[in-house]
N, C-alpha and C positions, 0 to 999 in steps of 0.2 A: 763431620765426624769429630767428637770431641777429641782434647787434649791430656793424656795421664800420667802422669808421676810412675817413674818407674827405679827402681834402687835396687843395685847388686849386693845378694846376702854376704859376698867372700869379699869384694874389696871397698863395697859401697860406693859405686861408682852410681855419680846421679845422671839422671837423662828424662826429656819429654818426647812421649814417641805419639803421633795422632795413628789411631785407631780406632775399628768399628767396636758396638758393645760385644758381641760374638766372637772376637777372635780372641786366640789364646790368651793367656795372663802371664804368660814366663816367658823367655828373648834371651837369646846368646850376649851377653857382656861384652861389650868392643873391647875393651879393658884386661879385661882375664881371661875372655875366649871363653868362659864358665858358660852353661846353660842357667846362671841364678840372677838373673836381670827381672826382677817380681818387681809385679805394681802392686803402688802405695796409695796410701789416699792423703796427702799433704796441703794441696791446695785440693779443691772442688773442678769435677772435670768441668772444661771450658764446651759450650755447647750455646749455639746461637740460634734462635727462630723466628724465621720469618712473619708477620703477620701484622698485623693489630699494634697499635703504640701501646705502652703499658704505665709511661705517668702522665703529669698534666703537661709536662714541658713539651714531651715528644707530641704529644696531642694542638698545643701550641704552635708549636714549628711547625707541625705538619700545613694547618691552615694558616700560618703565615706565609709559607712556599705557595700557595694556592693564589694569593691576593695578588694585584699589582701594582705600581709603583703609589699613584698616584691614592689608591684606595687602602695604602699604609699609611701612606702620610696623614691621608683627613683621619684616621685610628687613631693617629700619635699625636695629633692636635687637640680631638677631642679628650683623650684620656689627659691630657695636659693642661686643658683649660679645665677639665671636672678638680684634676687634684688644686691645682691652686686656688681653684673657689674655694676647697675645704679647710686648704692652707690659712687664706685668709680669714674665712671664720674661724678657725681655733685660734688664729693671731689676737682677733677683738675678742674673744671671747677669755682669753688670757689677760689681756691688757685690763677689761674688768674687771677681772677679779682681783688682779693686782691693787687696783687704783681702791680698792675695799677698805675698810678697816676691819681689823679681827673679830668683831661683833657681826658686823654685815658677812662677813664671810663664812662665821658660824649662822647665822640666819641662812645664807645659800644654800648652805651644805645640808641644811635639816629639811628646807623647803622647796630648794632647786628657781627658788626666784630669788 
């Protein structure tokens, strides 16, 4: 059952009451005893649904919960050994261009050798 914003018109007294979509919209005021406790729409009512993951992360997690110990680890070695291969070609391939002179370097850039 979602969560709603509700505000008294006479003393404006605030409060969150969880109810269904069908039940009334107006509530006796603990406050003034008034029948004018109306809901508002201040925040977006709170409503949670079960099912299906809905980003990459949840989807993520999910089949990381699934894995065991051992077949996380070879995951995190592998991903570890791909990035620093990458690492170290963009390191050589920096120090390259570095070691350039600005003619060669304008030659690279036009020709990509």
């Amino acid at each position: 059952m979602p969560i709603y914003d509700f505000e008294c018109a006479d003393c404006c007294y605030y409060t969150e009451i969880k109810q269904g979509m069908d039940e009334p919209s107006t509530h006796e005021c603990p406050h003034c005893e008034n029948q004018t406790l109306v809901k508002v729409f201040i925040n977006p009512p709170l409503a949670f649904v079960r099912g299906s993951p809905s980003t990459i992360g949840h989807l993520a997690d999910r089949n990381t919960e699934k894995m065991g110990k051992y077949e996380l680890e070879d995951r995190k070695n592998q991903d570890g050994i791909k990035k620093n291969k990458e690492a170290e070609q963009t390191r050589e391939m920096h120090k390259k261009i570095n070691a350039m002179t600005p003619q060669q370097q304008v030659k690279w850039i036009r020709t990509g050798d």
